[in-house]
C-alpha positions as CSV (number, residue, x, y, z in Angstrom):
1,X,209.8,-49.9,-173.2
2,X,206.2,-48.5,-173.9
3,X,203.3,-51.3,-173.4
4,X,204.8,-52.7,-170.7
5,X,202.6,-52.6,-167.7
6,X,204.3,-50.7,-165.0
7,X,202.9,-52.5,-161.8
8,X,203.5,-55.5,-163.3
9,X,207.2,-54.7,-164.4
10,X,207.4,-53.3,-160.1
11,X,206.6,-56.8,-159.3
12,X,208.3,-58.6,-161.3
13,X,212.1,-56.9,-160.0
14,X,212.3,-58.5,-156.6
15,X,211.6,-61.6,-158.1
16,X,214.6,-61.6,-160.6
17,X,216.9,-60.6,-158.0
18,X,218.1,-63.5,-157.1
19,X,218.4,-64.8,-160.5
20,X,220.3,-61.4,-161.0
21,X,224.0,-63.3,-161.3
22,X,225.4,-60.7,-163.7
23,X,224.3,-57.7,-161.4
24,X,222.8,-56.1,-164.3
25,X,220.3,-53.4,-163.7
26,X,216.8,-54.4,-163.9
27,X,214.0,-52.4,-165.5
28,X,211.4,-53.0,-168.2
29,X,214.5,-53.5,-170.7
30,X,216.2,-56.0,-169.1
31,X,216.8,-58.9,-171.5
32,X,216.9,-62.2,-170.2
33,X,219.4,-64.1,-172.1
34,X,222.0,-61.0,-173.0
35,X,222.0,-59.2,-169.6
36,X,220.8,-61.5,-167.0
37,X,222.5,-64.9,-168.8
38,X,219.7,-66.7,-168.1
39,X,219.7,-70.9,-169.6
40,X,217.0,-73.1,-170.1
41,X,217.4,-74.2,-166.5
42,X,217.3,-70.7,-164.9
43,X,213.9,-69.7,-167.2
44,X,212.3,-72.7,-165.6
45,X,213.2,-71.9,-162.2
46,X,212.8,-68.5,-162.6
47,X,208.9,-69.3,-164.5
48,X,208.0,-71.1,-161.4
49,X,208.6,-68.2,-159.4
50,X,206.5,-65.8,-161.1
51,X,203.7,-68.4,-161.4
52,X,203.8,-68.5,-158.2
53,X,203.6,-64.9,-157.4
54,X,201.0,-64.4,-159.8
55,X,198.9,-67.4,-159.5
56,X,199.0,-68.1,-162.5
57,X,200.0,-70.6,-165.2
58,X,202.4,-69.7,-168.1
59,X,202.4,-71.3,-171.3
60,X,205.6,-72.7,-172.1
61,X,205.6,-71.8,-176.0
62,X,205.4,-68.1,-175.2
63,X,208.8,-68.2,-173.6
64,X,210.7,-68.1,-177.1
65,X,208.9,-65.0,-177.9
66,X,209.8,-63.0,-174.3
67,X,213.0,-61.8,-174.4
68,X,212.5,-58.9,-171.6
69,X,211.0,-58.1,-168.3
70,X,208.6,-55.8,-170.4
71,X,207.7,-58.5,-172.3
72,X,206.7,-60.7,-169.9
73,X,204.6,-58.7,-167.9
74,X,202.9,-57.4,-170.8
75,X,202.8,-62.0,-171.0
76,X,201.3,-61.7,-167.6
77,X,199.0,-59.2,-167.8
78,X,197.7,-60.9,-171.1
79,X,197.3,-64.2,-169.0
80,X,195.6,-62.5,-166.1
81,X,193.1,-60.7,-168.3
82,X,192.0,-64.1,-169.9
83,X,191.6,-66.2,-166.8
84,X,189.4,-62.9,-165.3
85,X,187.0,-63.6,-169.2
């Protein structure tokens, strides 16, 4: 997936493994609900992790509109370049 920030994608993988229940490979494609079966419940848990990683705070009405890894850390780079503004 072009756009996605590379680093950010690196950083993100060890935090999904252990949400990784379906074993599916992860990479800047990985989808969320379709390979990784991930529920309301799990995006929560799994949201608080990478907030915590990043030290950062994500908006919850972005979620419907991040369906991969990619996409969130292209979410996450977005959100880190407007609390450095």
């Amino acid at each position: 997936m072009s756009g996605a920030p590379a680093e950010t994608v690196a950083r993100l993988i060890p935090l999904l493994e252990p949400f990784n229940k379906t074993g599916a490979h992860l990479s800047a494609a990985t989808r969320f609900t379709e390979d990784l079966n991930f529920d309301s419940l799990i995006v929560m848990e799994f949201v608080a992790a990478v907030e915590d990683a990043f030290d950062i705070s994500v908006p919850l009405n972005i979620l419907p509109d991040v369906a991969t890894v990619g996409q969130l850390a292209a979410a996450i780079e977005k959100i880190l370049g407007e609390e450095k503004s």
